[in-house]
GUMI-701805 format. One record per residue (C-alpha): x, y, z; residue number from 1. Coordinates in nm, 4 decimals. Example, Ala and Ser with C-alpha at 12.3 -4.5 7.8 and 13.67 -1.06 7.14 Angstrom:
residues 2
          X          Y          Z   num
     1.2300    -0.4500     0.7800     1
     1.3670    -0.1060     0.7140     2
//
This chain:
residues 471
          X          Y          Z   num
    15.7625     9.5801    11.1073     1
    15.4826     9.5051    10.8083     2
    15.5193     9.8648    10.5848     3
    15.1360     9.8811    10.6020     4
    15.1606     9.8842    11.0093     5
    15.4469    10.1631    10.9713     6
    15.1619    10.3106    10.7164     7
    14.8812    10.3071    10.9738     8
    15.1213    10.4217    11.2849     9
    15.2264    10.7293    10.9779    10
    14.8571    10.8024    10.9478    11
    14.7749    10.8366    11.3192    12
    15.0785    11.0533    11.3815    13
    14.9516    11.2921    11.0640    14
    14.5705    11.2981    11.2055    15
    14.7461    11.3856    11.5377    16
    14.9932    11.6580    11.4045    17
    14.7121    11.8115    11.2158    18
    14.4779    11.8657    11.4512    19
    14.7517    12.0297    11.6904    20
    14.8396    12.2436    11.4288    21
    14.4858    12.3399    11.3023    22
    14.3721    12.3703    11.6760    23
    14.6913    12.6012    11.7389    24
    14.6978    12.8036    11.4635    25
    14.2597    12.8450    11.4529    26
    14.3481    12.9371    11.8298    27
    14.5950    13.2333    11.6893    28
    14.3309    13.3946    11.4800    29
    14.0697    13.4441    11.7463    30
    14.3328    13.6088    11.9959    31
    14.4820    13.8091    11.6672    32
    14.1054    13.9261    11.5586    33
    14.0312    14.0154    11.9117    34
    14.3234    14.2177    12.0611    35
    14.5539    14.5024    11.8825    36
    14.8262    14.4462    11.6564    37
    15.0471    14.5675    11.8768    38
    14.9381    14.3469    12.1958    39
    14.9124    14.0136    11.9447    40
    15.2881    14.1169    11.8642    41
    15.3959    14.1187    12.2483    42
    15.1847    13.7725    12.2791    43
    15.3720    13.6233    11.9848    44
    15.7045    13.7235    12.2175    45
    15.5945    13.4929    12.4518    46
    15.5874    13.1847    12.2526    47
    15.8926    13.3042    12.0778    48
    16.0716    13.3145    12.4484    49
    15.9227    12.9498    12.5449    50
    16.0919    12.8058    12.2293    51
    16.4399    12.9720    12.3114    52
    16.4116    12.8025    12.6324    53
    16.3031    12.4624    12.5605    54
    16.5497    12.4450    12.2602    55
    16.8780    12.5998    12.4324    56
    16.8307    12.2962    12.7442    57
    16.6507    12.0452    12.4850    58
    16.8732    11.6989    12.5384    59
    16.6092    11.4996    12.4146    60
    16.5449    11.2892    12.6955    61
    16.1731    11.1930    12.5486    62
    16.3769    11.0408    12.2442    63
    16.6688    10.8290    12.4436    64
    16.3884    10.6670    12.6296    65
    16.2641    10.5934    12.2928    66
    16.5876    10.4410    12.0982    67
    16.8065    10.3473    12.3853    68
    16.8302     9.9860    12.4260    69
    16.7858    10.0275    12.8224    70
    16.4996    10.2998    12.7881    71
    16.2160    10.0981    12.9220    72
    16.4148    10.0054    13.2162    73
    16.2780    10.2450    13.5405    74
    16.6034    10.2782    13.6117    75
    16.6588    10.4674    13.3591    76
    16.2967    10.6568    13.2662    77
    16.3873    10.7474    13.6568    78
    16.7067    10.9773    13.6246    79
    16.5300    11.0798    13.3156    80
    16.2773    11.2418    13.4938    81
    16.4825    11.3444    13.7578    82
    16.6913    11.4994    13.4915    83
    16.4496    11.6861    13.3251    84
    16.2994    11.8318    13.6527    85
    16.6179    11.9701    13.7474    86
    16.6196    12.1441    13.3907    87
    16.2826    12.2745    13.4338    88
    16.3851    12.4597    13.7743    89
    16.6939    12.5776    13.5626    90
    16.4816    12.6907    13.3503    91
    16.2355    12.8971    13.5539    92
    16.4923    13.0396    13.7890    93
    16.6870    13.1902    13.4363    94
    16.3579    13.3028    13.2822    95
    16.2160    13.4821    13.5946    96
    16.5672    13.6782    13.7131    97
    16.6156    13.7732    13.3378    98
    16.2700    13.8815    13.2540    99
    16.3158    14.1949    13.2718   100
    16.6238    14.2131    13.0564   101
    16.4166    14.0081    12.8570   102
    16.1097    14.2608    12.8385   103
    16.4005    14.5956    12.7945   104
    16.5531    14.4170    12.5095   105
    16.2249    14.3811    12.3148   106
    16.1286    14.7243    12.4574   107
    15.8244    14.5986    12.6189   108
    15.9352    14.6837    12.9960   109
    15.5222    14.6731    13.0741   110
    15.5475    14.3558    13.0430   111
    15.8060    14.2314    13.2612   112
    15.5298    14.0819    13.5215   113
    15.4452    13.8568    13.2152   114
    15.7736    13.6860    13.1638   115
    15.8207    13.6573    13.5462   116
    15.4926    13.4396    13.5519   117
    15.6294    13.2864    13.2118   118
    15.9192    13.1218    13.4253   119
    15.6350    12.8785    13.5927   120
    15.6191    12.7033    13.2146   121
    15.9380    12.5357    13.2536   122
    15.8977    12.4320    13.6067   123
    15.5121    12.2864    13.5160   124
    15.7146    12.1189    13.2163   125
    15.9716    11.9693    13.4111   126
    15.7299    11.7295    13.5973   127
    15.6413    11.5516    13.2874   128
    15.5757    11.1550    13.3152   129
    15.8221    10.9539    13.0774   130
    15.5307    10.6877    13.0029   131
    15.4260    10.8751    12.7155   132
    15.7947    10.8357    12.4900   133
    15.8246    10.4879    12.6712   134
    15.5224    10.3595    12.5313   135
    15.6589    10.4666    12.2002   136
    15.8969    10.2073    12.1672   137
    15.6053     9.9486    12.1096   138
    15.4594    10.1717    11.8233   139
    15.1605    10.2814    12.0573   140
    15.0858    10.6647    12.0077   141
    14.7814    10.7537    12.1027   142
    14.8878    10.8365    12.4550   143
    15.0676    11.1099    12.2850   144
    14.8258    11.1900    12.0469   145
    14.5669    11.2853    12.3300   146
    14.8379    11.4653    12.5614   147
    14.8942    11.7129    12.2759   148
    14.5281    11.7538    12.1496   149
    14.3523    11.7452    12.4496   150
    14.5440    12.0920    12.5934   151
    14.5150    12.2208    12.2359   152
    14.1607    12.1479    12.2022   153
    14.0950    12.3312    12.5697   154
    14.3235    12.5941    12.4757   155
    14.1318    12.6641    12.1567   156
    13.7698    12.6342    12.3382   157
    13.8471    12.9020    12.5872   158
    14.0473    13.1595    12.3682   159
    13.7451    13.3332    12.2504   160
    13.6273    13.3935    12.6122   161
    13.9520    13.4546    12.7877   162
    14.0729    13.7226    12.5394   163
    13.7187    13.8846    12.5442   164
    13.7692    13.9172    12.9281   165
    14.1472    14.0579    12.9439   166
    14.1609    14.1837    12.6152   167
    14.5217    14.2287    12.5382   168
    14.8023    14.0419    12.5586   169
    14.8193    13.8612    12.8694   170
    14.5687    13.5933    12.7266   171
    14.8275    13.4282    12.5290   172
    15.0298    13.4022    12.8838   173
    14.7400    13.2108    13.1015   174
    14.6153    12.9886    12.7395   175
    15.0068    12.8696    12.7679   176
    15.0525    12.8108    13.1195   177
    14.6916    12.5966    13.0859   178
    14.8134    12.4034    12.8562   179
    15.1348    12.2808    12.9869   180
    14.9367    12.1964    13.3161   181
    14.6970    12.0123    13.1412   182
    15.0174    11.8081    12.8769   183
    15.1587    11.7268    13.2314   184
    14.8259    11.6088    13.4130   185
    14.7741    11.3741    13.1109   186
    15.1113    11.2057    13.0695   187
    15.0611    11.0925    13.4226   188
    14.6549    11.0053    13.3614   189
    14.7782    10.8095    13.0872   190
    15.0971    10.6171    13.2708   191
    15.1345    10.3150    13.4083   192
    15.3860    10.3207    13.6320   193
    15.4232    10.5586    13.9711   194
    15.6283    10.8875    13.9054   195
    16.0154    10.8280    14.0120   196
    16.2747    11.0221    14.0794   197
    16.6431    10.9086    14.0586   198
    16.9880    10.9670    13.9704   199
    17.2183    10.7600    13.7840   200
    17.5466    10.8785    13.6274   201
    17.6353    10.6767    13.3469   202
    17.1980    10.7378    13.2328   203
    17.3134    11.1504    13.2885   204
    17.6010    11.0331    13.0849   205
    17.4131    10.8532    12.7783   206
    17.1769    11.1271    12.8069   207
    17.4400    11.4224    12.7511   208
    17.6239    11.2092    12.4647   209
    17.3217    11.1717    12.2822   210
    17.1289    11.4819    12.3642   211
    17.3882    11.7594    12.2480   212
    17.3836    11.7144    11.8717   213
    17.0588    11.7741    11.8863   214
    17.1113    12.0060    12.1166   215
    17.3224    12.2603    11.8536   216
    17.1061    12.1489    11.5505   217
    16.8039    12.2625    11.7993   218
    16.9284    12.6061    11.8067   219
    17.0368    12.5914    11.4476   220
    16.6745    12.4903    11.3737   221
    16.5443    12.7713    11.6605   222
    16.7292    13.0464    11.4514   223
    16.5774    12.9023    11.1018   224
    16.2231    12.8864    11.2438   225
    16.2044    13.1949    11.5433   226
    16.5440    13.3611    11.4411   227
    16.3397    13.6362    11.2233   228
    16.1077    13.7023    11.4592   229
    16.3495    13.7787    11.6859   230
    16.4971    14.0443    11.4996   231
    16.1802    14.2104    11.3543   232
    16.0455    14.1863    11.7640   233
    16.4228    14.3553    11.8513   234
    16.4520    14.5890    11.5813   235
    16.0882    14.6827    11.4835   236
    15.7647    14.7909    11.6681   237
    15.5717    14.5511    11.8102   238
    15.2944    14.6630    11.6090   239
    15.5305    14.5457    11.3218   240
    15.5953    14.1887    11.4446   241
    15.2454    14.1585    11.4955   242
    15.1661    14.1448    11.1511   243
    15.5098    13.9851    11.0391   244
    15.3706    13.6989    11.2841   245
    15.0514    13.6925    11.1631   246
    15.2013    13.6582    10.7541   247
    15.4828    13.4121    10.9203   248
    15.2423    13.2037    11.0879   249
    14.9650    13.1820    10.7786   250
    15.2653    13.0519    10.5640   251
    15.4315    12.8025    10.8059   252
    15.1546    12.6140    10.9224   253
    15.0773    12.4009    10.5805   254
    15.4251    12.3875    10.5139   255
    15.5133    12.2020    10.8589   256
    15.1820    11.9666    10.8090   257
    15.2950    11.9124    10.4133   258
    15.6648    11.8668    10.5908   259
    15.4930    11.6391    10.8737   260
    15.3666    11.4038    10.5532   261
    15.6215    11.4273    10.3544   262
    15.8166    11.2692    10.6319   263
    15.5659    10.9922    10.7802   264
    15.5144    10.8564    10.4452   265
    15.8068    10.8898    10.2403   266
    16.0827    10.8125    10.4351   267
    15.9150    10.4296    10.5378   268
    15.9004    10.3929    10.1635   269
    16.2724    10.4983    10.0893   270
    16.3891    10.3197    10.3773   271
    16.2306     9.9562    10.2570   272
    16.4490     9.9907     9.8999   273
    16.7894    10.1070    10.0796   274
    16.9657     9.7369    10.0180   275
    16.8996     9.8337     9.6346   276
    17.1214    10.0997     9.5642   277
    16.9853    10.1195     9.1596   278
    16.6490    10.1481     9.3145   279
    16.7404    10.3517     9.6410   280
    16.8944    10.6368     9.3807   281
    16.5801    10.6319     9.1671   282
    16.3130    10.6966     9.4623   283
    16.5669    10.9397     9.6040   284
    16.5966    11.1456     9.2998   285
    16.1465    11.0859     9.2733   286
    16.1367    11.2272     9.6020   287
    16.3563    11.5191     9.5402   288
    16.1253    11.6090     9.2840   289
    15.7916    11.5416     9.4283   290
    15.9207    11.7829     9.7485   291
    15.9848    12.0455     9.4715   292
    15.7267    12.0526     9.3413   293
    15.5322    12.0358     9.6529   294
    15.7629    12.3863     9.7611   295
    15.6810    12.5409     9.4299   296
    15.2915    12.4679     9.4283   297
    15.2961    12.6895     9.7606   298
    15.5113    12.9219     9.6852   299
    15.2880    12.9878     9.3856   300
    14.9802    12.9604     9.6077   301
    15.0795    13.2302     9.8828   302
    15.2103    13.4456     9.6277   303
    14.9128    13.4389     9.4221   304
    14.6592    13.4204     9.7109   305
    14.8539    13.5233    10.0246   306
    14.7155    13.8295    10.1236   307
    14.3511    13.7763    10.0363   308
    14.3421    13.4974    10.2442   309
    14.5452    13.6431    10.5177   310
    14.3097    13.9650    10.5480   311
    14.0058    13.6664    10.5255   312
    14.1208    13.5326    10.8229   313
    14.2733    13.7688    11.0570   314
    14.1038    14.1091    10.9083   315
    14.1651    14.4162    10.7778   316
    14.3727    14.5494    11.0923   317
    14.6969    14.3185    10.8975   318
    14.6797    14.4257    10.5722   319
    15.0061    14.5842    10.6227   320
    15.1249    14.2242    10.5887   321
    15.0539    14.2420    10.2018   322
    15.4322    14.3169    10.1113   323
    15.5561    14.0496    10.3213   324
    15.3241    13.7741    10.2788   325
    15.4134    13.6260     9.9253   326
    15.7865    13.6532     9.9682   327
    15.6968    13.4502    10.3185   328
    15.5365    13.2422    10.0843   329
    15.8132    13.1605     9.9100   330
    16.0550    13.1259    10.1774   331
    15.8506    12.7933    10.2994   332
    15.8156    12.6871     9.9757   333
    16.2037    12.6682     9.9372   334
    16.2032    12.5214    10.3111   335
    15.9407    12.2921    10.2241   336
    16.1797    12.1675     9.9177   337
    16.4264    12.1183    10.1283   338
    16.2619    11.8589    10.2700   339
    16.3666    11.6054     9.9875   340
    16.7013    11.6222    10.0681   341
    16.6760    11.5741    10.3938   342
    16.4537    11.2547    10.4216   343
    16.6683    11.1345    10.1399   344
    16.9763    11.1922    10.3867   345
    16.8208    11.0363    10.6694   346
    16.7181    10.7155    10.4715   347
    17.0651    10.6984    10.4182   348
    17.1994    10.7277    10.7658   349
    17.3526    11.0710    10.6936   350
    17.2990    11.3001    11.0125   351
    17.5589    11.5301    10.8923   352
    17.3597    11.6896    10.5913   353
    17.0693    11.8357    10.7604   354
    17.3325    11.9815    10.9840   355
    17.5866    12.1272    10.7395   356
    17.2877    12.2481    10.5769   357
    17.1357    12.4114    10.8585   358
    17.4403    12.5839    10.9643   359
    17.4118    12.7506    10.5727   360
    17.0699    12.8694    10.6704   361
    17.2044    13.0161    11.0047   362
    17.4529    13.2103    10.7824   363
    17.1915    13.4321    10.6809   364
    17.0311    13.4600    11.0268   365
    17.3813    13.6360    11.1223   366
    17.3527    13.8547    10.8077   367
    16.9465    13.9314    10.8562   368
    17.0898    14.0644    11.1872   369
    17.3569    14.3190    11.0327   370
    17.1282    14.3876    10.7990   371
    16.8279    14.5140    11.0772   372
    17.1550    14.6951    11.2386   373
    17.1566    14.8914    10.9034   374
    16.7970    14.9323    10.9713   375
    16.7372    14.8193    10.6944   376
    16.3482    14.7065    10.6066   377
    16.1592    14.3708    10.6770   378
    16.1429    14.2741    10.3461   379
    16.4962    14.3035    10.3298   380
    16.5331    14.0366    10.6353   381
    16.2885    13.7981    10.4507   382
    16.5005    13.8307    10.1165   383
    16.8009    13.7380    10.3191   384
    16.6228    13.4512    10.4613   385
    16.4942    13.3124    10.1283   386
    16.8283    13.3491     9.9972   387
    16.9595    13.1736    10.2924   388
    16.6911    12.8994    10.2011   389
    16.7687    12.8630     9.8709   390
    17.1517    12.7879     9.9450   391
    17.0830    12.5572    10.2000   392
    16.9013    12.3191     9.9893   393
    17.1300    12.3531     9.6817   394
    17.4025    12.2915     9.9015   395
    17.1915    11.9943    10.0475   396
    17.0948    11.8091     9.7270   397
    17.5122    11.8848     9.6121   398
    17.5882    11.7157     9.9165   399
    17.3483    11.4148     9.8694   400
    17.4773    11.4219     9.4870   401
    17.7986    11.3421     9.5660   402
    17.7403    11.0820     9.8492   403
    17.5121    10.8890     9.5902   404
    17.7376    10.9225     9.3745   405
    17.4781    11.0643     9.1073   406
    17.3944    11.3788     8.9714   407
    17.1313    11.6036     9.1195   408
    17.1659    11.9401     8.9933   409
    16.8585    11.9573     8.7676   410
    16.6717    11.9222     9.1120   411
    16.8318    12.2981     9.2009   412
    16.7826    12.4068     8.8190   413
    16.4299    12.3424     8.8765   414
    16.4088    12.5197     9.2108   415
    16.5867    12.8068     9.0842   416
    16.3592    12.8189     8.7841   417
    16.0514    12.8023     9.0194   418
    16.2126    13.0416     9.2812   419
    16.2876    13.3290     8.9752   420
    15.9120    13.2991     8.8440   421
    15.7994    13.3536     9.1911   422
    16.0239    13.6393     9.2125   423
    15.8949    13.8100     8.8741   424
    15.5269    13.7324     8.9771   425
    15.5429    13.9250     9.2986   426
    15.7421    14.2307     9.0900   427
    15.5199    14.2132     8.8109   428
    15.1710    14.1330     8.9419   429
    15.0549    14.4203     9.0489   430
    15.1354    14.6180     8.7198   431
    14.9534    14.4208     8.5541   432
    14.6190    14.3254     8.7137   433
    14.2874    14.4536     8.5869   434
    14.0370    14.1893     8.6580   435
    14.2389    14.0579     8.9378   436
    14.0482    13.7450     9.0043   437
    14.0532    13.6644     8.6465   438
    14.4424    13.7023     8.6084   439
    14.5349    13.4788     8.8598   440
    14.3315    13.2077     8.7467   441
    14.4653    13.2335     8.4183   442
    14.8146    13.2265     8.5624   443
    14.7489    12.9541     8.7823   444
    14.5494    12.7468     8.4804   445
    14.9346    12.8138     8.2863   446
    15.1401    12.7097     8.5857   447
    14.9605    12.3976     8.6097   448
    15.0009    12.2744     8.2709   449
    15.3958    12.4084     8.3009   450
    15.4556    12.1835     8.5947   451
    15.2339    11.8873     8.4141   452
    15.6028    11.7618     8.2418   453
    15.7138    11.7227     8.6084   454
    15.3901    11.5717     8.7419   455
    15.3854    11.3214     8.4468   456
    15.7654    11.2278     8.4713   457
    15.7120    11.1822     8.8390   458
    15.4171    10.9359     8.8031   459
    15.5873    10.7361     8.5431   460
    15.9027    10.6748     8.7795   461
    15.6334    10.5630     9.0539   462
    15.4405    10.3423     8.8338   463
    15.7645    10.1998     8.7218   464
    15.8704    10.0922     9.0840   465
    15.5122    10.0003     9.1771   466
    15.5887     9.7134     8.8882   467
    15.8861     9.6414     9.0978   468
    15.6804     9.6152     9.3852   469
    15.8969     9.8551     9.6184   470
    15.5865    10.0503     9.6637   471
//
């Protein structure tokens, strides 16, 4: 396929993404402005429960239909769906007979009638239409485009009104059970052939073989992303894990749409050079950098401008979020560094390195939880994590270093460099700060022409491979 058609499908996927994750995340700050912290902390647990189920049975059926060879047989999309209905019910049947355990272990036993009617979200799921990843495999997205924005874009209309009318946390339970109806309704609006159910062994078979690494690096990735929410929702108040969420979710969402780019149009660019190893190395190493810097520009952002922005958007009510929110900050702008490595590995056909790596990361999940045990503090939990960050990328880029065969390690020199300042700025800040405004112009004015050696070098190696024309 032409690069500028991989390009245009890139940019339609992006517009996509971005709207789901503006429409989600604009969604979250009406419902957190409008109910307490404490009931936006037991909605968050709701949404933090939907993504343990959906990754601990995720198989990835959407994505077999996708790459498998035989995927656009019937046959096949059949005992997919047949599959994933049966999951669904699984599903349900765990969530609504374990709600209550559910509800007792996040001390929240008034709201075990809200993870009983949680179990219908798997079920709802579980009659999902296949068309959707089928018509995938000819490049044509906008049936999922619209199945994902459309629910988001209702979901975000009525949020104001629902959550003026029941005004606490059950909002967040009807706004997701809406939604799922509404992905399901579409992705059988939008098919072309007749729902089927069937069930074929050696399809269970491919499905199972190919679904359960992604399966384990699903949880891996569930304990990276929801892991330390978990704890603070476990360990803390839910008033507390309220405003964690609220910092948590202000930081992740432009790292996962930066993340979301970074991907879609860097990796079709790596990718075309990969028969050039002399080339392949130098956009590899380019890339490394430009994610880098990416991570260190927000990092530097959120620490700088974190909290005035988060009290902007969700109020006054979170300001206990201001120790948390730059060292958040930082902890996604180490993730979204990490994101060199890893569309350097895929390029390369290496599956194993985003999976070695992530099992680093999940090393500190295991500590963060000894550590809560200690009851020790939230910021402690986020150190751990950024720690944990930090290793898994320098491990990463090692990894890719020696596959390559070429030396990396200036790319973790410079992350370490950029993770330390980051460190000193949110120690040393506030002792500092008179004119407040004025200082962190100044310091972003000197951060900017710091990082311009990195900018420039990066340009040049781009302008010398545009000459090449691998660009």
């Amino acid at each position: 396929m032409a690069l500028n058609s991989i390009f245009k499908n890139s940019i339609l996927l992006l517009a996509g993404n971005s709207f789901s994750a503006v429409a989600s995340f604009v969604r979250n700050i009406i419902i957190a402005r409008l109910i307490s912290v404490e009931d936006f902390g037991i909605a968050m647990l709701f949404a933090l429960t939907m993504s343990a189920i959906e990754m601990a049975s995720n198989l990835a059926i959407d994505k077999i239909i996708i790459q498998d060879k035989e995927g656009n047989a019937e046959s096949f999309q059949a005992t997919g769906q047949a599959f994933q209905l049966i999951r669904g019910f699984i599903g349900g049947i765990i969530l609504f007979f374990s709600a209550k355990y559910v509800a007792l272990f996040f001390k929240v036993p008034e709201a075990i009638w809200a993870f009983q009617l949680l179990a219908l979200y798997p079920v709802i799921k579980g009659f999902t239409h296949l068309d959707v990843s089928r018509f995938q495999r000819k490049m044509n997205f906008m049936p999922l485009m619209w199945v994902e924005a459309i629910p988001l874009l209702v979901s975000l209309v009525l949020s104001w009104p629902l959550t003026i009318w029941l005004g606490d946390y059950s909002v967040m339970i009807w706004l997701l059970l809406l939604q799922v109806s509404l992905f399901v309704l579409l992705t059988h609006l939008l098919a072309e052939r007749k729902f089927k159910l069937q069930w074929d062994s050696n399809v269970i078979k491919k499905i199972y073989l190919f679904g359960w690494p992604l399966l384990v690096n699903g949880i891996l990735m569930f304990a990276i992303l929801q892991g330390d929410k978990a704890i603070v929702g476990s360990m803390f108040t839910m008033e507390t894990l309220g405003w964690y969420s609220v910092a948590f979710s202000l930081t992740l969402a432009p790292t996962m749409l930066l993340m979301k780019v970074s991907y879609s149009l860097l990796l079709p660019v790596l990718s075309k050079c990969r028969s050039d190893r002399e080339m392949f190395k130098q956009q590899s190493e380019t890339i490394l950098h430009v994610c880098v810097l990416m991570g260190a520009l927000l990092g530097f952002f959120f620490v700088l401008f974190g909290y005035d922005l988060l009290v902007f958007l969700f109020g006054e009510k979170y300001s206990q979020a201001v120790n948390i929110v730059a060292w958040l900050g930082l902890m996604q702008g180490i993730r979204l560094a990490k994101a060199g490595p890893m569309i350097v590995a895929l390029a390369s056909s290496d599956t194993k390195n985003p999976m070695i790596s992530n099992s680093v990361r999940g090393l500190a999940f295991i500590i963060a939880i000894y550590a809560a045990w200690l009851n020790s503090g939230v910021e402690v939990i986020v150190m751990i994590a950024i720690l944990g960050e930090m290793a898994a990328f320098s491990w990463s880029v090692m990894m890719l270093g020696k596959k390559l065969n070429m030396p990396l390690w200036r790319c973790v020199y410079i992350a370490v460099v950029y993770f330390l300042t980051c460190v000193f700025l949110i120690y040393l800040l506030p002792l500092f700060i008179e004119n407040e405004l004025l200082m962190k112009l100044l310091i972003v004015l000197i951060y900017v022409l710091t990082l311009f050696p990195q900018i420039s070098s990066i340009r040049k190696k781009y302008s010398w491979m545009a000459s090449k024309r691998y660009l």
